[in-house]
N, C-alpha and C positions, 0 to 999 in steps of 0.2 A: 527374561532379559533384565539389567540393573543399571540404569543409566543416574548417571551424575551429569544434575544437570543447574543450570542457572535461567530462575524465572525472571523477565524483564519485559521492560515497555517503554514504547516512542511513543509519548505525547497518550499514553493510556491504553493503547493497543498493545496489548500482554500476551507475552511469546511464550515459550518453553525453551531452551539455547541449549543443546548438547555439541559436543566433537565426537564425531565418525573418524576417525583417521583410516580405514581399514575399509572402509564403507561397508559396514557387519549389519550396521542396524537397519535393517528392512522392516519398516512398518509398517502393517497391515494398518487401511482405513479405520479400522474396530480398531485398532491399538492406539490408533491416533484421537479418534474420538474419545476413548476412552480417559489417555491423559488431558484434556481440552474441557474433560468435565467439568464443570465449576462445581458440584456436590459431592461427585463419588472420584475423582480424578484431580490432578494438581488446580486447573482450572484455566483456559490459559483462549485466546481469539485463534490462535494456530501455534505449529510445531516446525523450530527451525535447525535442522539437522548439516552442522560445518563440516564442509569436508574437502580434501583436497581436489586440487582443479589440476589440467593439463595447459590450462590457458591463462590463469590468473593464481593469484596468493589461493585464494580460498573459490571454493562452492556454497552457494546459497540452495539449500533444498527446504524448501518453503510449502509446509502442509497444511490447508486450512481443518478448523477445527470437526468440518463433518468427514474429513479424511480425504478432500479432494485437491489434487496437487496446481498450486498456483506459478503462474509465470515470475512473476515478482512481488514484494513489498515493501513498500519505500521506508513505513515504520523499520521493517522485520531485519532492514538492510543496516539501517544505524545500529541493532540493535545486536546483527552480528560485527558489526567495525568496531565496540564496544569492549563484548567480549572477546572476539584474539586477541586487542591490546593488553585491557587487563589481566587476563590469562595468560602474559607472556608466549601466546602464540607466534606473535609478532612484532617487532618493533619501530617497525614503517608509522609515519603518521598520514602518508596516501598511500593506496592502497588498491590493485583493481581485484574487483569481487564476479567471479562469473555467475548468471541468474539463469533462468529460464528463457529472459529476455534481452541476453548478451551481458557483457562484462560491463558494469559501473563502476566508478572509481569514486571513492570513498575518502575525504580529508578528516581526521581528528583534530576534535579539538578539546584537548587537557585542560583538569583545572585545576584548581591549589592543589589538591594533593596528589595530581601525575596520573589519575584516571581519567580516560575519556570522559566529558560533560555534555557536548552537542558532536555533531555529525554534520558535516555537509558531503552530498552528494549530487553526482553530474548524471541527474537521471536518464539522458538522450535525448532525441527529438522526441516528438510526439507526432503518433500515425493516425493518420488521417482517410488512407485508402482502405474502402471499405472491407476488401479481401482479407487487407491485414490485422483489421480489427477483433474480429467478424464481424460484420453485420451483414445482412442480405439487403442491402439500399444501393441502387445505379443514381451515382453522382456523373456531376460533369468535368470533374474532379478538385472541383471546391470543396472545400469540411465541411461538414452535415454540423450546418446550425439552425435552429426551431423550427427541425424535425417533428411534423406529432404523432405521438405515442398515446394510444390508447390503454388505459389500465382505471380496473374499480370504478367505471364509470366515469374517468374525468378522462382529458384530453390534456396531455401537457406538452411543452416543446422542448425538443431536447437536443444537446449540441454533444455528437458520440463520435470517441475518439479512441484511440485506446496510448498507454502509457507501460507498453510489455504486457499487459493486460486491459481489458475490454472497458468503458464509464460509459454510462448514460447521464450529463449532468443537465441536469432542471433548473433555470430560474424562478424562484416563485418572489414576490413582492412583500407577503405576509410573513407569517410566523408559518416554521418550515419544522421546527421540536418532532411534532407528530409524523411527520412523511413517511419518512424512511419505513418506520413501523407498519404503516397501513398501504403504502403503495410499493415500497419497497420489493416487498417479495414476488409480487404480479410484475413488476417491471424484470427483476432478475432473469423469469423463464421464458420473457415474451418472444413470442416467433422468430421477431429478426433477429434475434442473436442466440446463433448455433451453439456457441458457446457457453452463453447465459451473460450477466455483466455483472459491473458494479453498478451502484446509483448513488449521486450524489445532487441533495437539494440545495440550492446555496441561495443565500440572500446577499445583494452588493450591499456595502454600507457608506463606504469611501472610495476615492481612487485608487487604495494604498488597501483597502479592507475588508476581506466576504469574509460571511459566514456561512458552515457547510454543514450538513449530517449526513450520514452515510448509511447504506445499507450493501454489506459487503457480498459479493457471490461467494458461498458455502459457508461465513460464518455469521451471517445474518448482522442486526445493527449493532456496529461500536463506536469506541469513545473518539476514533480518529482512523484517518486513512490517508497513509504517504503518497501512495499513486494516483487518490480521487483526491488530495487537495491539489497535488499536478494539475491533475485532469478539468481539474474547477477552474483555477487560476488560467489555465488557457484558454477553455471556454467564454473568461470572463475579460479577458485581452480581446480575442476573435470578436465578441461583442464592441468591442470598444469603451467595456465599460471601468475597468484597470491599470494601470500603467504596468511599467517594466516589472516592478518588482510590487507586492504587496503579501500581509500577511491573510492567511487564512486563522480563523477562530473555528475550533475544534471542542466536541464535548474534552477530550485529555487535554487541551492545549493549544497553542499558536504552532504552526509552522510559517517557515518564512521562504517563498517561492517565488523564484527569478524566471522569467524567458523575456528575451529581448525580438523574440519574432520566429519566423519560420525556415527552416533548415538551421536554429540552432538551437541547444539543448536547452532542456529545462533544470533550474538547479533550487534543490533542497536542504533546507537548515531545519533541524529542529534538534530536540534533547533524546539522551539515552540512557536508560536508569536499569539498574540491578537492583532486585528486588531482595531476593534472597536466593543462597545455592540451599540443593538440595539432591536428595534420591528417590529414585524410582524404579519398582518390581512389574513390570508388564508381562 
C-alpha cells in the first residue's frame, strides 16, 4: 500500500495525516506501529486517517501509535481542520468533524499567507459518570475528585473524568518532569479503568495557569495532549483552583482552555503545523 501523506503536530504531538476517500486503507495495528516508528518508520505519537462522514464534513479515524484505536484527540483534531483546508478539501472555516466521541466543530483560524495557524475547537462537555468514563468507582453522582490511586508505591489523588476518552489527572505541588515516566504506565492499566487511561500530572501556577505532563494510553509520554489539557483545566476549575479560562504549559506548547462550568462545553485553542508531505510503502 503507498500512501501520500502529510506529517504534522499540535503543540508537538506529531501525527501522520492521510485522506481515505474510499475508506480502502485498513490498517493493521503492525502497519500502524510500524509507521509511528521513530527509527525504522516515518516516526509519528499516532495515525490520523480523513475520511468521509455521513454525519459531518469529515471523519477523524484516530490510531495510536501501538496500533490501538482512540476515541478522540484534541491535538490530532486541529491537526486534521488543518489539512482539509490546506489541501483544498474544504473551504469552510467551521467545520463539524465526526470522532469516536461524536461530532466537534472545529473554527480555523488563517494567517498571512491563507493557511490555517491555530484551531479552535468546541470539544463538549466533559463526563463525569463513571459508566461513561470507565471507571469502576460508585459515586453519589458528584465527579471523582482526590480519588486515591495506588501506583509504585505512592498513593496519589486523582480527579477522573473522561473528555470522549478516559484522564486520570493528579495534582502534585513539586516538580511533576519525571511522573509521567515512572508512574505513568502503572496508572494507565490500573484495575479501575477497564479501559486503561490517560494520565496527566499537573502543577497550578496562577489563576490563569498549570502546568501539565502527560502520559498517553498506547503512546506512552508526549510533548502535549488536547484532551488531558481539557481534562486538567477542568479538574483544576472542580478544584477551585482556576478560573474560566486559563492556559495550560505543555512540553510542545501552551494551549489555551475555556470551560465556564458544568453542562457546558469545554473549548480548545492551540497551533497546527505541517511539517513536511511525504510517501509511504506499507
Amino acid at each position: 500500500m503507498n500512501i501520500a501523506f502529510h506529517k504534522m503536530h499540535g503543540t508537538l504531538n506529531d501525527f501522520v495525516v492521510f485522506y481515505d476517500p474510499k475508506g480502502s486503507a485498513g490498517l493493521t495495528p503492525r502497519q500502524v506501529a510500524a509507521i509511528c516508528h521513530r527509527r525504522a518508520g516515518v516516526g509519528a505519537d499516532g495515525v490520523i486517517v480523513v475520511r468521509p462522514s455521513a454525519v459531518a464534513d469529515f471523519f477523524m479515524d484516530y490510531i495510536n501509535a501501538d496500533g490501538s484505536l482512540a476515541e478522540m484527540c484534541g491535538n490530532g483534531i486541529r491537526c486534521l481542520a488543518k489539512y482539509v483546508y490546506d489541501t483544498g478539501l474544504t473551504e469552510k472555516t467551521k467545520l463539524p468533524v465526526e470522532t469516536r466521541a461524536g461530532v466537534k466543530i472545529v473554527e480555523l483560524i488563517t494567517g498571512e499567507d491563507g493557511l490555517v495557524d491555530r484551531v479552535r475547537v468546541d470539544m463538549g462537555e466533559p463526563i463525569f459518570d463513571p459508566g461513561s468514563i470507565p471507571v469502576t468507582i460508585q459515586t453519589d453522582g458528584s465527579p471523582i475528585s482526590n480519588y486515591p490511586v495506588e501506583a509504585g508505591g505512592r498513593v496519589f489523588h486523582a480527579t477522573i473524568l473522561s473528555m470522549g476518552n478516559p484522564h486520570c489527572v493528579i495534582f502534585e505541588d513539586g516538580n511533576i518532569e519525571d511522573l509521567p515516566r515512572i508512574y505513568g504506565p502503572v496508572i494507565e492499566t490500573h484495575t479501575i479503568f477497564p479501559k486503561k487511561t490517560n494520565v496527566e500530572f499537573v502543577s497550578v501556577l496562577a489563576r490563569d495557569r498549570i502546568a501539565m505532563r502527560v502520559w498517553e494510553r498506547g503512546s506512552g509520554e508526549t510533548y502535549a495532549c488536547g484532551t488531558g489539557a481539557c481534562a486538567s483545566a477542568v479538574a483544576a476549575r472542580i478544584r477551585g483552583a482556576v478560573d474560566e479560562e486559563c492556559v495550560v504549559e505543555l512540553l510542545g506548547g501552551d494551549l489555551e482552555i475555556e470551560w465556564k462550568g458544568f453542562n457546558l462545553p469545554v473549548i480548545m485553542t492551540g497551533i497546527a503545523t505541517k511539517i513536511y508531505e511525504g510517501k509511504i510503502t506499507i
